[in-house]
C-alpha positions in Angstrom: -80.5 157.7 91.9 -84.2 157.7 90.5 -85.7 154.0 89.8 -88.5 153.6 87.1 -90.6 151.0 86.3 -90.3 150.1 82.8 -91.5 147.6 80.0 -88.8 146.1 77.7 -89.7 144.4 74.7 -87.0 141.6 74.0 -86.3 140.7 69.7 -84.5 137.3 69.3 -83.3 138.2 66.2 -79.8 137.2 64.6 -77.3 139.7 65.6 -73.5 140.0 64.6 -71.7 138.6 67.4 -68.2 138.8 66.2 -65.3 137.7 67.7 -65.1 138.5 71.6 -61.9 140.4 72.6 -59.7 139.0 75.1 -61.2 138.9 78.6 -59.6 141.1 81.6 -60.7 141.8 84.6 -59.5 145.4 84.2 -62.6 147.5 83.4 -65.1 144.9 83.6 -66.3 145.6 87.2 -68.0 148.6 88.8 -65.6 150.8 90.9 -67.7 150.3 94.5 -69.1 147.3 96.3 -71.5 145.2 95.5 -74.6 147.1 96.7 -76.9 144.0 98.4 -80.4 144.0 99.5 -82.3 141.9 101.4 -85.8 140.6 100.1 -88.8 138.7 101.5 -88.4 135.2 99.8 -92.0 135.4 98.3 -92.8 138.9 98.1 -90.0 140.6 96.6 -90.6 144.3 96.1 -91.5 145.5 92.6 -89.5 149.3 93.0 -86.2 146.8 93.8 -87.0 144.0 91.0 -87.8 147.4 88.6 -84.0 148.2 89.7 -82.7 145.0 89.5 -84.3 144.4 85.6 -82.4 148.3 85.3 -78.8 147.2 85.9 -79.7 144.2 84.0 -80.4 146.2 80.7 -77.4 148.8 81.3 -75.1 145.9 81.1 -74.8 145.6 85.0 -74.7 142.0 86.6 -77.4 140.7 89.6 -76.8 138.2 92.0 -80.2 136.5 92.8 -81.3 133.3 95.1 -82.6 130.4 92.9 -84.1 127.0 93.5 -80.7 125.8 93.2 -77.8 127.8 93.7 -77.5 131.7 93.6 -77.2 133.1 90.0 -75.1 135.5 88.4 -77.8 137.1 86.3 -76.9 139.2 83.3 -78.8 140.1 79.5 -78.0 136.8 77.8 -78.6 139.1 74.3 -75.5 141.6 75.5 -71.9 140.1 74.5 -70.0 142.6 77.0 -73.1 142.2 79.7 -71.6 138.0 78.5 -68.2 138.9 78.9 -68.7 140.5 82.5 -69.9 137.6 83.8 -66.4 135.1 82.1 -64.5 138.1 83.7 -66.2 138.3 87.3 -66.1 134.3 87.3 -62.6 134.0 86.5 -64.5 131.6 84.0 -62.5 129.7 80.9 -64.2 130.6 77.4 -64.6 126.9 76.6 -67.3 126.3 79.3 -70.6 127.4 78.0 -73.4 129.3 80.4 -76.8 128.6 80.6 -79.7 130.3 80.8 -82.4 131.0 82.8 -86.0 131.7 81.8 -89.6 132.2 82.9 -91.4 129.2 81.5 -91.2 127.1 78.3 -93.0 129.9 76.5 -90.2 132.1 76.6 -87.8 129.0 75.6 -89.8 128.2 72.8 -89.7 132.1 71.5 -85.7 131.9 72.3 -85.1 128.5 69.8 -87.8 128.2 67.9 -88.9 124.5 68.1 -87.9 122.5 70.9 -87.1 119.1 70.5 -90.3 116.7 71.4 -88.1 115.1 74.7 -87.5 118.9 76.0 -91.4 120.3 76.2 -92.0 116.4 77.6 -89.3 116.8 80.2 -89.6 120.8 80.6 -93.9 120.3 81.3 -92.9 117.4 83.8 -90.1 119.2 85.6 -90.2 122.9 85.1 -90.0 125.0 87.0 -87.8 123.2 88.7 -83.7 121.8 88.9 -83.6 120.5 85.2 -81.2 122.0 82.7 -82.3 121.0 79.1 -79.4 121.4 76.5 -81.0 122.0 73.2 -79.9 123.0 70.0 -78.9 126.8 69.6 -80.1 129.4 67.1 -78.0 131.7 65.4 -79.2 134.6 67.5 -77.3 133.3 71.1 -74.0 134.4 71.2 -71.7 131.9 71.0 -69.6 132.9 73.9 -72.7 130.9 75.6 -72.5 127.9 73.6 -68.5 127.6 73.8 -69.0 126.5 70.3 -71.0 123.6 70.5 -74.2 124.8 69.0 -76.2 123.9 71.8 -77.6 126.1 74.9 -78.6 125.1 78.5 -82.4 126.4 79.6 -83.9 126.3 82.8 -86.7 127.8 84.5 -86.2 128.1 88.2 -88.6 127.2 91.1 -88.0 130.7 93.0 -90.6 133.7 93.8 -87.4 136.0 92.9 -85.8 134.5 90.2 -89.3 134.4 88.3 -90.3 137.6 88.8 -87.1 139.5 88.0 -87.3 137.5 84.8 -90.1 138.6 83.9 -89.6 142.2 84.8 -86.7 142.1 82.8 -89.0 140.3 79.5 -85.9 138.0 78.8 -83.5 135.2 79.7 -81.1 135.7 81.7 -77.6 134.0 82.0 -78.0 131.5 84.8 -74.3 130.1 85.4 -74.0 130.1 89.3 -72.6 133.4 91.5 -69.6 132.0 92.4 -65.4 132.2 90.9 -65.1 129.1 88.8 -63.9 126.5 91.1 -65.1 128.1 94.2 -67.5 127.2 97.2 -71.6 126.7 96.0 -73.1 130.4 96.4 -75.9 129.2 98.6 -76.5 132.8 100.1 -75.6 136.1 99.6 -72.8 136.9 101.8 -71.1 133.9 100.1 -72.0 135.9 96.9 -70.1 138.8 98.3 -67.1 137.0 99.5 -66.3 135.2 96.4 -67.5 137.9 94.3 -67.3 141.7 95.8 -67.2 144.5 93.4 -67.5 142.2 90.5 -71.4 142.0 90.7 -73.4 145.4 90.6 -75.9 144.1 92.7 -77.0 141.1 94.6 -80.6 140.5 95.7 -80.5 138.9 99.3 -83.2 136.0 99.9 -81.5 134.6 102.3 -79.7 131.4 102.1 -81.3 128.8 98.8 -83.6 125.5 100.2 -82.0 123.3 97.0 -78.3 124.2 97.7 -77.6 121.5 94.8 -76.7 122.3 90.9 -79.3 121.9 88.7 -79.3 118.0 86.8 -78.3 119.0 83.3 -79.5 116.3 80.4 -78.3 116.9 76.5 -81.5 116.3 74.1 -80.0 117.1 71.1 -79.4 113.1 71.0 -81.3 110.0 71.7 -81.7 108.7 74.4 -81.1 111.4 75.8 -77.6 112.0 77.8 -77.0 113.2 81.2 -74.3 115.6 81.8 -74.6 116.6 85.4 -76.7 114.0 87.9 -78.8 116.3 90.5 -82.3 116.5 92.0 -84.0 115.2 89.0 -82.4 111.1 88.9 -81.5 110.1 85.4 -83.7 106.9 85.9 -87.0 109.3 86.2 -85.7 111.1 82.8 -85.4 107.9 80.7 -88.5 106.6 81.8 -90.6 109.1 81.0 -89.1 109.2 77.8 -89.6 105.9 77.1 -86.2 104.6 77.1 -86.0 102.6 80.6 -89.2 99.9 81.9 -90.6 101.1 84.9 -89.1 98.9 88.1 -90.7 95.5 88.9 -93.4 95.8 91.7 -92.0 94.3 95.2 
């Protein structure tokens, strides 16, 4: 196999999703094993992140550490790349799938304007484990959304998750690299066990430092609602929005 480096440039247009077809896991996995490699946690190596960005704009699916959890990384603008990932998860189509991207830049190109409590929360906490739930344009597929009109965003904390981001010059889908249900993928050979041939590769940087989900708060209202309690305390998130006084001094 040869590996090139390439640029990709990424249009958030409005494409014609259509309705997906039903999910099996029947061609929706590569014939082999997952093939895994090992990467220094803060110098991962551009040929394999070039490779990585490769089977992510063929349709392939990458396991990769995060600041978190380990991610099952796939084009979030491909609906069978989408429909890999319900498949591999054993994932019910009425749970939406967040994504991951480089910085709030690359949010802001992906919606359009952000509500005024996301860029406040996403310039406090980003990078870092905060999922902001805004409202979704008509150009991410709705198998994402489950629906609802709204899309989880994060950018991760994590030499390896940034950079294959940006080497592949788009978000990524960022729902966690594990079967639905199953054990938190905090390293890759728990990646491989839950997963095997279902993921076309996995990018080993040895076991995560959060090993907790992400905290997930909905912006689309006010205040603000959490959905998932994590690193990033709902008390902290309400006060810097203005909607809870700061503690009395002891």
């Amino acid at each position: 196999m040869t590996l090139t480096t390439f640029s990709r440039t990424v249009t958030f247009g409005a494409p014609t999703w259509g309705s997906s077809r039903r999910l099996t896991q029947a061609g929706c996995r590569p014939t082999g094993q997952a093939v895994r490699h090992s990467l220094a946690l803060k110098t991962a190596s551009v040929s394999m992140l070039a490779r990585a960005a490769s089977v992510l704009q063929r349709g392939g699916l990458v396991a990769f550490p995060t600041d978190t959890l380990y991610a099952l990384g796939a084009d979030a603008s491909s609906l069978p790349a989408i429909e890999r990932v319900f498949a591999a998860k054993d994932r019910r189509l009425t749970s939406p799938i967040p994504l991951l991207v480089a910085d709030l830049a690359m949010a802001i190109r992906l919606v359009g304007t952000l509500p005024e409590a996301a860029v406040r929360l996403a310039e406090r906490w980003w990078p870092g484990p905060l999922t902001l739930v805004v409202p979704a344009p008509h150009s991410i597929c709705p198998l994402l959304t489950a629906g609802t009109g709204r899309i989880g965003l994060r950018a991760p904390d994590a030499a390896i998750a940034h950079a294959l981001i940006c080497q592949f010059g788009g978000p990524v889908t960022g729902t966690s690299a594990n079967r639905s249900g199953g054990t938190d993928p905090l390293n890759a050979p728990e990646v491989l066990r839950q997963l095997g041939n279902r993921v076309d590769l996995i990018l080993d940087g040895g076991p995560v430092t959060g090993g907790r989900s992400s905290t997930v708060v909905d912006v689309t209202v006010s205040p603000p609602v959490i959905i998932r309690q994590g690193p990033v305390r709902q008390e902290a998130i309400l006060r810097l929005l203005g909607f809870a006084k700061n503690p009395p001094h002891k």
